[in-house]
C-alpha positions as CSV (number, residue, x, y, z in Angstrom):
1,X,0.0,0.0,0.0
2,X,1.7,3.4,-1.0
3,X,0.3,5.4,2.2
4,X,2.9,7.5,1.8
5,X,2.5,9.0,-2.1
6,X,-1.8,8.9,-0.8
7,X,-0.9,11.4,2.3
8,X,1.0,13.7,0.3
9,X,-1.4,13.8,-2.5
10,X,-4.4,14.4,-0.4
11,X,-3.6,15.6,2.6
12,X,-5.8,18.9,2.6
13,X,-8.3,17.5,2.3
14,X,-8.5,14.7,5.3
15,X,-9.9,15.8,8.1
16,X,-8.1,17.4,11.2
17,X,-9.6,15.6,14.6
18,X,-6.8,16.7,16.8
19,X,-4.0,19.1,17.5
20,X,-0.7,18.2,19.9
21,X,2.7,16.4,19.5
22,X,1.0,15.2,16.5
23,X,-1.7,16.3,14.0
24,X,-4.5,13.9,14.1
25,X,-6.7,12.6,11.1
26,X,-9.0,10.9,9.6
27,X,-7.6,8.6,6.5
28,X,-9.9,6.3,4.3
29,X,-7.6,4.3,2.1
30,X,-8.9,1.4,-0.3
31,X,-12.0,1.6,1.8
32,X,-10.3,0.8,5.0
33,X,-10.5,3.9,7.2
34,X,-7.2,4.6,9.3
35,X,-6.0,7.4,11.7
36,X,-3.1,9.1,10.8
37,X,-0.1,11.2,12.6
38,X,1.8,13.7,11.5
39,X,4.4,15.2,13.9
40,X,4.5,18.5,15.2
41,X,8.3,19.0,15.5
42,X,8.1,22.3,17.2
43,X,5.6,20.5,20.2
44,X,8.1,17.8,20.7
45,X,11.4,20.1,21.0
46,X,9.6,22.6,23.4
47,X,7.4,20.3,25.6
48,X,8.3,20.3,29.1
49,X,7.0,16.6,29.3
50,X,9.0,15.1,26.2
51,X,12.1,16.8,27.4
52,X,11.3,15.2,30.8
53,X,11.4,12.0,29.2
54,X,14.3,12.2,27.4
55,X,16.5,13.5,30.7
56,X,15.2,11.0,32.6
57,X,14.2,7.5,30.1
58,X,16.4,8.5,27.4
59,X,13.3,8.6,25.4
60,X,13.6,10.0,21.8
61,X,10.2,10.6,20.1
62,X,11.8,9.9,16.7
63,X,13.3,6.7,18.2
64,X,9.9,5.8,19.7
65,X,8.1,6.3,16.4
66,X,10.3,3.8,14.8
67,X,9.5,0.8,17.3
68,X,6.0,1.3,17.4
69,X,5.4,-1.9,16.2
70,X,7.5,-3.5,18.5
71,X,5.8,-1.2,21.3
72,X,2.2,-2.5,20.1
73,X,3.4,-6.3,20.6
74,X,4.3,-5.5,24.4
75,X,1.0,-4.0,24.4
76,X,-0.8,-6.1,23.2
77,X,-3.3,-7.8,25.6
78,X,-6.7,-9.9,26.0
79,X,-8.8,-7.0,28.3
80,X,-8.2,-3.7,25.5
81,X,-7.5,-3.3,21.8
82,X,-4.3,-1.3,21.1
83,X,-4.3,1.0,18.1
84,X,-2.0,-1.1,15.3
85,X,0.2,0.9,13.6
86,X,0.8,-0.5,9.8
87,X,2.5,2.3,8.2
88,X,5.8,4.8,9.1
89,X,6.9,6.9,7.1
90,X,10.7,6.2,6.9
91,X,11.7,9.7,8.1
92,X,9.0,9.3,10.9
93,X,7.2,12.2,9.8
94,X,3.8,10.4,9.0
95,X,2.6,7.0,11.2
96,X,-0.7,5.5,10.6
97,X,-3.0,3.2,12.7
98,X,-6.0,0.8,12.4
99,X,-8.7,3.0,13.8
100,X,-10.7,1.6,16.9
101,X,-14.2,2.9,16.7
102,X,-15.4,4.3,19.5
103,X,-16.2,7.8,21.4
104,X,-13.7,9.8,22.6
105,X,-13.6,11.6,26.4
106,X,-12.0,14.6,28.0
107,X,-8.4,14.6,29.5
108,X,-8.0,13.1,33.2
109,X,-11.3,11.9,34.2
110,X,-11.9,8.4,33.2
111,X,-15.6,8.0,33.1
112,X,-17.7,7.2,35.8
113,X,-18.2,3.3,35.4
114,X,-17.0,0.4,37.3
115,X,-16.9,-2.1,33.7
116,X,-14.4,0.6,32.8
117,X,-12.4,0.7,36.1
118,X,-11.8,-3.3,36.3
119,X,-11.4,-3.5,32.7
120,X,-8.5,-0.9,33.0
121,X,-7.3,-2.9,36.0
122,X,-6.7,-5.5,34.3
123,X,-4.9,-4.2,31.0
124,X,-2.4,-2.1,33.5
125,X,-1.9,-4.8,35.9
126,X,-1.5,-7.6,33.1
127,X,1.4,-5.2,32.1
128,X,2.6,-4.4,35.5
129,X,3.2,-8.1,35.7
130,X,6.3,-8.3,33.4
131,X,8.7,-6.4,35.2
132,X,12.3,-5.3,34.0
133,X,14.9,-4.8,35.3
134,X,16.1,-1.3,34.9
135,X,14.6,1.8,33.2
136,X,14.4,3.7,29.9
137,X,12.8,2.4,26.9
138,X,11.6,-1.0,24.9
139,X,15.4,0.0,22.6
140,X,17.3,1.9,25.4
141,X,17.7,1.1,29.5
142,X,19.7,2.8,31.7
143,X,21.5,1.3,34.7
144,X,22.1,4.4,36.1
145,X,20.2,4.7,39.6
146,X,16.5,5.9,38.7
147,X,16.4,8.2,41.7
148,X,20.1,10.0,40.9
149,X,18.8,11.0,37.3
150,X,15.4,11.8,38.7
151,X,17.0,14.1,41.2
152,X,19.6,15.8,38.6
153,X,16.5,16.5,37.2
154,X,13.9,18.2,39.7
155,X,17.4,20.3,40.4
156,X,18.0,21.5,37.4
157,X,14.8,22.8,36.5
158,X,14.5,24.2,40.6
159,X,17.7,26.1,39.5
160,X,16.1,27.2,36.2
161,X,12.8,28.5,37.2
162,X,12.9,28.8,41.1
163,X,16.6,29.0,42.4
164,X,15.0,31.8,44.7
165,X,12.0,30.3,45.8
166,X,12.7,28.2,49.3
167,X,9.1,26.6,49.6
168,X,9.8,24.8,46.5
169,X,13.1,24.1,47.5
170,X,12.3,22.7,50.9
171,X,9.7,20.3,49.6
172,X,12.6,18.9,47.3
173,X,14.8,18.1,49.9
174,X,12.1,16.7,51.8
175,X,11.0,14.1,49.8
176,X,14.2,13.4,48.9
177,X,15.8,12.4,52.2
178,X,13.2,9.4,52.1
179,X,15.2,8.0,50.0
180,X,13.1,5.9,48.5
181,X,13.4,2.7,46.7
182,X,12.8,2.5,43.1
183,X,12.8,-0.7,41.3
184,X,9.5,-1.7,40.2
185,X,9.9,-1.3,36.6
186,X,7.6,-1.8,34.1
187,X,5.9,-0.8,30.6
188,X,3.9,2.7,31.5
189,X,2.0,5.0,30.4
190,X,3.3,8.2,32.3
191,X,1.0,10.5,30.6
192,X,-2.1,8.1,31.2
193,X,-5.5,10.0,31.2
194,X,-9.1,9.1,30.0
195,X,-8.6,10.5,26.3
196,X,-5.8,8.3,26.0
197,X,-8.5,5.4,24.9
198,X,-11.6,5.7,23.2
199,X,-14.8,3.7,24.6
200,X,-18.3,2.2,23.7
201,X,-21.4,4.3,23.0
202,X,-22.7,3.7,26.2
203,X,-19.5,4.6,27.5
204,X,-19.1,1.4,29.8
205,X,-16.4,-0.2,27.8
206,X,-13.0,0.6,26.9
207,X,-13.0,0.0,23.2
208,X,-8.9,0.4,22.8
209,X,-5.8,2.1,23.6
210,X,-5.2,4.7,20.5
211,X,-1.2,6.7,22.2
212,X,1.7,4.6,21.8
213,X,4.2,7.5,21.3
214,X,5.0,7.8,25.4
215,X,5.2,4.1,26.6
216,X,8.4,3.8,28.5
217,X,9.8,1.2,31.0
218,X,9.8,3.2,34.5
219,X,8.3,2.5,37.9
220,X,5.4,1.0,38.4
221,X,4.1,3.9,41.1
222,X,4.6,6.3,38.5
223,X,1.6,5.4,36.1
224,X,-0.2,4.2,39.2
225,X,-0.2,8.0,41.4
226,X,-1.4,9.3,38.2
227,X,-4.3,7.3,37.7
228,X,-5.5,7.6,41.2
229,X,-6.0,11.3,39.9
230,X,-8.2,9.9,36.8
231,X,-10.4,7.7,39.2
232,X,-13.6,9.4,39.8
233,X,-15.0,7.9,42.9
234,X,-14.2,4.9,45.3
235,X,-16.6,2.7,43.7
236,X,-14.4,2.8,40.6
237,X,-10.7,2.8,42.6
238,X,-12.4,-0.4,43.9
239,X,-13.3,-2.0,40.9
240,X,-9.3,-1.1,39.2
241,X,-7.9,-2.5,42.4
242,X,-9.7,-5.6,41.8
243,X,-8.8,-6.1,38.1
244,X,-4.7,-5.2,38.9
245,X,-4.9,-7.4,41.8
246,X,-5.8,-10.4,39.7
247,X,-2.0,-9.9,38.0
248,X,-0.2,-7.9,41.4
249,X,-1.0,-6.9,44.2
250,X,-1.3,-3.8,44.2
251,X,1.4,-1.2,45.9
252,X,1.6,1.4,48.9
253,X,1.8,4.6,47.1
254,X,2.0,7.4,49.9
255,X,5.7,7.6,49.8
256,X,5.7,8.2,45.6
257,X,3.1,10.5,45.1
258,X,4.6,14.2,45.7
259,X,7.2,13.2,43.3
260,X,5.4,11.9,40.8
261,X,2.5,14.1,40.8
Protein backbone atom coordinates (compact mmCIF):
# COMPACT_ATOMS: atom_id res chain seq x y z
CA UNK A 1 0.00 0.00 0.00
CA UNK A 2 1.74 3.41 -1.05
CA UNK A 3 0.29 5.36 2.19
CA UNK A 4 2.89 7.55 1.82
CA UNK A 5 2.49 9.05 -2.13
CA UNK A 6 -1.83 8.94 -0.83
CA UNK A 7 -0.90 11.37 2.26
CA UNK A 8 0.95 13.75 0.28
CA UNK A 9 -1.43 13.77 -2.46
CA UNK A 10 -4.40 14.35 -0.39
CA UNK A 11 -3.64 15.63 2.65
CA UNK A 12 -5.77 18.92 2.63
CA UNK A 13 -8.26 17.47 2.34
CA UNK A 14 -8.46 14.70 5.27
CA UNK A 15 -9.87 15.84 8.14
CA UNK A 16 -8.06 17.36 11.19
CA UNK A 17 -9.57 15.57 14.61
CA UNK A 18 -6.75 16.68 16.85
CA UNK A 19 -3.96 19.10 17.52
CA UNK A 20 -0.67 18.24 19.89
CA UNK A 21 2.68 16.41 19.54
CA UNK A 22 1.03 15.19 16.46
CA UNK A 23 -1.66 16.32 13.95
CA UNK A 24 -4.48 13.86 14.06
CA UNK A 25 -6.67 12.63 11.07
CA UNK A 26 -9.04 10.90 9.55
CA UNK A 27 -7.59 8.56 6.54
CA UNK A 28 -9.86 6.30 4.32
CA UNK A 29 -7.59 4.33 2.06
CA UNK A 30 -8.93 1.45 -0.26
CA UNK A 31 -12.02 1.62 1.79
CA UNK A 32 -10.28 0.84 5.03
CA UNK A 33 -10.49 3.87 7.23
CA UNK A 34 -7.23 4.57 9.34
CA UNK A 35 -6.00 7.43 11.67
CA UNK A 36 -3.11 9.08 10.75
CA UNK A 37 -0.08 11.21 12.57
CA UNK A 38 1.84 13.68 11.53
CA UNK A 39 4.42 15.21 13.86
CA UNK A 40 4.53 18.49 15.24
CA UNK A 41 8.30 19.01 15.54
CA UNK A 42 8.12 22.26 17.24
CA UNK A 43 5.60 20.52 20.16
CA UNK A 44 8.09 17.80 20.69
CA UNK A 45 11.41 20.11 21.04
CA UNK A 46 9.56 22.58 23.39
CA UNK A 47 7.44 20.27 25.63
CA UNK A 48 8.34 20.31 29.09
CA UNK A 49 7.04 16.64 29.33
CA UNK A 50 9.05 15.15 26.19
CA UNK A 51 12.09 16.82 27.37
CA UNK A 52 11.33 15.19 30.84
CA UNK A 53 11.37 12.01 29.21
CA UNK A 54 14.33 12.24 27.43
CA UNK A 55 16.50 13.54 30.66
CA UNK A 56 15.23 10.99 32.61
CA UNK A 57 14.15 7.54 30.13
CA UNK A 58 16.42 8.51 27.44
CA UNK A 59 13.31 8.62 25.38
CA UNK A 60 13.62 10.02 21.85
CA UNK A 61 10.22 10.63 20.10
CA UNK A 62 11.79 9.88 16.70
CA UNK A 63 13.28 6.73 18.15
CA UNK A 64 9.94 5.79 19.69
CA UNK A 65 8.11 6.25 16.41
CA UNK A 66 10.30 3.75 14.82
CA UNK A 67 9.51 0.79 17.29
CA UNK A 68 5.95 1.31 17.44
CA UNK A 69 5.36 -1.89 16.17
CA UNK A 70 7.45 -3.52 18.47
CA UNK A 71 5.81 -1.17 21.32
CA UNK A 72 2.22 -2.53 20.07
CA UNK A 73 3.36 -6.29 20.60
CA UNK A 74 4.34 -5.50 24.35
CA UNK A 75 0.96 -3.98 24.43
CA UNK A 76 -0.76 -6.12 23.21
CA UNK A 77 -3.26 -7.84 25.59
CA UNK A 78 -6.69 -9.93 25.97
CA UNK A 79 -8.80 -6.98 28.29
CA UNK A 80 -8.18 -3.71 25.49
CA UNK A 81 -7.51 -3.34 21.77
CA UNK A 82 -4.26 -1.29 21.05
CA UNK A 83 -4.29 1.01 18.14
CA UNK A 84 -2.04 -1.08 15.27
CA UNK A 85 0.21 0.86 13.58
CA UNK A 86 0.80 -0.54 9.77
CA UNK A 87 2.52 2.34 8.16
CA UNK A 88 5.79 4.78 9.11
CA UNK A 89 6.87 6.91 7.13
CA UNK A 90 10.66 6.16 6.91
CA UNK A 91 11.65 9.74 8.06
CA UNK A 92 9.00 9.30 10.88
CA UNK A 93 7.18 12.24 9.80
CA UNK A 94 3.81 10.45 9.01
CA UNK A 95 2.57 6.99 11.20
CA UNK A 96 -0.71 5.51 10.55
CA UNK A 97 -2.97 3.22 12.71
CA UNK A 98 -6.03 0.83 12.36
CA UNK A 99 -8.71 2.99 13.78
CA UNK A 100 -10.74 1.61 16.91
CA UNK A 101 -14.16 2.89 16.68
CA UNK A 102 -15.43 4.29 19.49
CA UNK A 103 -16.21 7.79 21.44
CA UNK A 104 -13.68 9.77 22.64
CA UNK A 105 -13.56 11.64 26.44
CA UNK A 106 -11.97 14.55 28.02
CA UNK A 107 -8.42 14.60 29.54
CA UNK A 108 -8.03 13.12 33.20
CA UNK A 109 -11.34 11.85 34.21
CA UNK A 110 -11.94 8.44 33.17
CA UNK A 111 -15.57 8.01 33.09
CA UNK A 112 -17.65 7.23 35.80
CA UNK A 113 -18.23 3.28 35.37
CA UNK A 114 -17.01 0.42 37.31
CA UNK A 115 -16.88 -2.09 33.74
CA UNK A 116 -14.43 0.60 32.76
CA UNK A 117 -12.42 0.71 36.08
CA UNK A 118 -11.84 -3.35 36.25
CA UNK A 119 -11.38 -3.51 32.68
CA UNK A 120 -8.50 -0.87 33.01
CA UNK A 121 -7.29 -2.88 35.98
CA UNK A 122 -6.71 -5.54 34.29
CA UNK A 123 -4.91 -4.16 31.04
CA UNK A 124 -2.44 -2.11 33.46
CA UNK A 125 -1.94 -4.81 35.93
CA UNK A 126 -1.50 -7.61 33.09
CA UNK A 127 1.39 -5.19 32.06
CA UNK A 128 2.62 -4.42 35.54
CA UNK A 129 3.21 -8.07 35.74
CA UNK A 130 6.25 -8.26 33.37
CA UNK A 131 8.73 -6.41 35.24
CA UNK A 132 12.25 -5.35 34.04
CA UNK A 133 14.94 -4.85 35.29
CA UNK A 134 16.10 -1.29 34.85
CA UNK A 135 14.56 1.82 33.22
CA UNK A 136 14.44 3.70 29.86
CA UNK A 137 12.84 2.36 26.88
CA UNK A 138 11.60 -1.00 24.86
CA UNK A 139 15.37 0.02 22.62
CA UNK A 140 17.28 1.91 25.36
CA UNK A 141 17.75 1.08 29.52
CA UNK A 142 19.72 2.80 31.68
CA UNK A 143 21.45 1.32 34.66
CA UNK A 144 22.12 4.38 36.10
CA UNK A 145 20.24 4.73 39.61
CA UNK A 146 16.47 5.87 38.65
CA UNK A 147 16.39 8.22 41.73
CA UNK A 148 20.11 10.05 40.86
CA UNK A 149 18.77 10.98 37.32
CA UNK A 150 15.44 11.81 38.69
CA UNK A 151 17.04 14.07 41.20
CA UNK A 152 19.58 15.79 38.62
CA UNK A 153 16.54 16.50 37.17
CA UNK A 154 13.95 18.20 39.72
CA UNK A 155 17.38 20.31 40.44
CA UNK A 156 18.03 21.51 37.43
CA UNK A 157 14.83 22.84 36.54
CA UNK A 158 14.51 24.16 40.56
CA UNK A 159 17.71 26.11 39.54
CA UNK A 160 16.13 27.24 36.16
CA UNK A 161 12.77 28.45 37.15
CA UNK A 162 12.87 28.76 41.13
CA UNK A 163 16.58 28.96 42.36
CA UNK A 164 14.96 31.78 44.71
CA UNK A 165 12.05 30.30 45.83
CA UNK A 166 12.73 28.23 49.30
CA UNK A 167 9.07 26.61 49.63
CA UNK A 168 9.81 24.76 46.50
CA UNK A 169 13.07 24.09 47.51
CA UNK A 170 12.31 22.70 50.94
CA UNK A 171 9.68 20.34 49.58
CA UNK A 172 12.61 18.92 47.29
CA UNK A 173 14.81 18.11 49.93
CA UNK A 174 12.14 16.71 51.79
CA UNK A 175 11.00 14.11 49.76
CA UNK A 176 14.21 13.42 48.88
CA UNK A 177 15.82 12.40 52.24
CA UNK A 178 13.24 9.42 52.15
CA UNK A 179 15.17 8.02 50.01
CA UNK A 180 13.15 5.88 48.46
CA UNK A 181 13.40 2.66 46.68
CA UNK A 182 12.85 2.49 43.11
CA UNK A 183 12.83 -0.68 41.27
CA UNK A 184 9.49 -1.74 40.18
CA UNK A 185 9.91 -1.31 36.58
CA UNK A 186 7.65 -1.79 34.06
CA UNK A 187 5.93 -0.77 30.64
CA UNK A 188 3.89 2.65 31.46
CA UNK A 189 2.01 5.00 30.44
CA UNK A 190 3.35 8.16 32.32
CA UNK A 191 1.02 10.47 30.61
CA UNK A 192 -2.09 8.11 31.24
CA UNK A 193 -5.52 9.98 31.22
CA UNK A 194 -9.10 9.10 30.02
CA UNK A 195 -8.56 10.48 26.31
CA UNK A 196 -5.76 8.26 25.96
CA UNK A 197 -8.53 5.35 24.88
CA UNK A 198 -11.59 5.71 23.17
CA UNK A 199 -14.82 3.74 24.56
CA UNK A 200 -18.35 2.18 23.75
CA UNK A 201 -21.37 4.35 22.96
CA UNK A 202 -22.72 3.71 26.25
CA UNK A 203 -19.52 4.58 27.47
CA UNK A 204 -19.12 1.35 29.81
CA UNK A 205 -16.38 -0.18 27.81
CA UNK A 206 -13.00 0.63 26.92
CA UNK A 207 -12.96 0.01 23.20
CA UNK A 208 -8.87 0.41 22.84
CA UNK A 209 -5.78 2.10 23.63
CA UNK A 210 -5.23 4.74 20.47
CA UNK A 211 -1.24 6.66 22.17
CA UNK A 212 1.67 4.65 21.82
CA UNK A 213 4.15 7.54 21.27
CA UNK A 214 4.96 7.85 25.37
CA UNK A 215 5.21 4.11 26.64
CA UNK A 216 8.40 3.82 28.52
CA UNK A 217 9.82 1.20 30.97
CA UNK A 218 9.76 3.19 34.47
CA UNK A 219 8.31 2.48 37.92
CA UNK A 220 5.38 1.04 38.42
CA UNK A 221 4.09 3.93 41.10
CA UNK A 222 4.56 6.28 38.54
CA UNK A 223 1.58 5.41 36.08
CA UNK A 224 -0.23 4.23 39.24
CA UNK A 225 -0.23 7.98 41.39
CA UNK A 226 -1.40 9.28 38.16
CA UNK A 227 -4.28 7.27 37.72
CA UNK A 228 -5.51 7.56 41.24
CA UNK A 229 -5.98 11.27 39.90
CA UNK A 230 -8.17 9.91 36.80
CA UNK A 231 -10.42 7.73 39.19
CA UNK A 232 -13.57 9.38 39.78
CA UNK A 233 -15.03 7.94 42.85
CA UNK A 234 -14.16 4.89 45.30
CA UNK A 235 -16.64 2.75 43.69
CA UNK A 236 -14.41 2.76 40.65
CA UNK A 237 -10.72 2.83 42.63
CA UNK A 238 -12.37 -0.42 43.91
CA UNK A 239 -13.29 -1.99 40.85
CA UNK A 240 -9.35 -1.13 39.16
CA UNK A 241 -7.93 -2.54 42.39
CA UNK A 242 -9.68 -5.64 41.83
CA UNK A 243 -8.78 -6.11 38.07
CA UNK A 244 -4.73 -5.16 38.86
CA UNK A 245 -4.85 -7.42 41.85
CA UNK A 246 -5.84 -10.38 39.72
CA UNK A 247 -2.02 -9.86 38.01
CA UNK A 248 -0.23 -7.94 41.42
CA UNK A 249 -0.97 -6.94 44.19
CA UNK A 250 -1.27 -3.79 44.23
CA UNK A 251 1.37 -1.19 45.91
CA UNK A 252 1.57 1.42 48.86
CA UNK A 253 1.79 4.58 47.12
CA UNK A 254 1.99 7.41 49.89
CA UNK A 255 5.69 7.59 49.77
CA UNK A 256 5.67 8.24 45.61
CA UNK A 257 3.10 10.46 45.12
CA UNK A 258 4.60 14.21 45.69
CA UNK A 259 7.19 13.22 43.30
CA UNK A 260 5.38 11.89 40.77
CA UNK A 261 2.51 14.10 40.76
Amino acid sequence: MDFKNYIENNINSLKLIGDSTNKVYELKYLDTEYILKICNENDINLSTFWQYLKFIFGHNFYDQIANLEKIYEKLTNDFISIAKPVFIEPFLKYHVYEKINGKDNPPDIFPKNINIHLQLGKYIGFLHQFGYENYGTLYFQSENPFEDNIYKFCENIISRYWLNNKDIKYHFETIFQKKLQFNNFALIMPDISANQFVYSNNMDKINGVIDLDAYIIGPKELELTIIELCIPNIECANSFKNGYELFNKLPLLGDYRKIFR
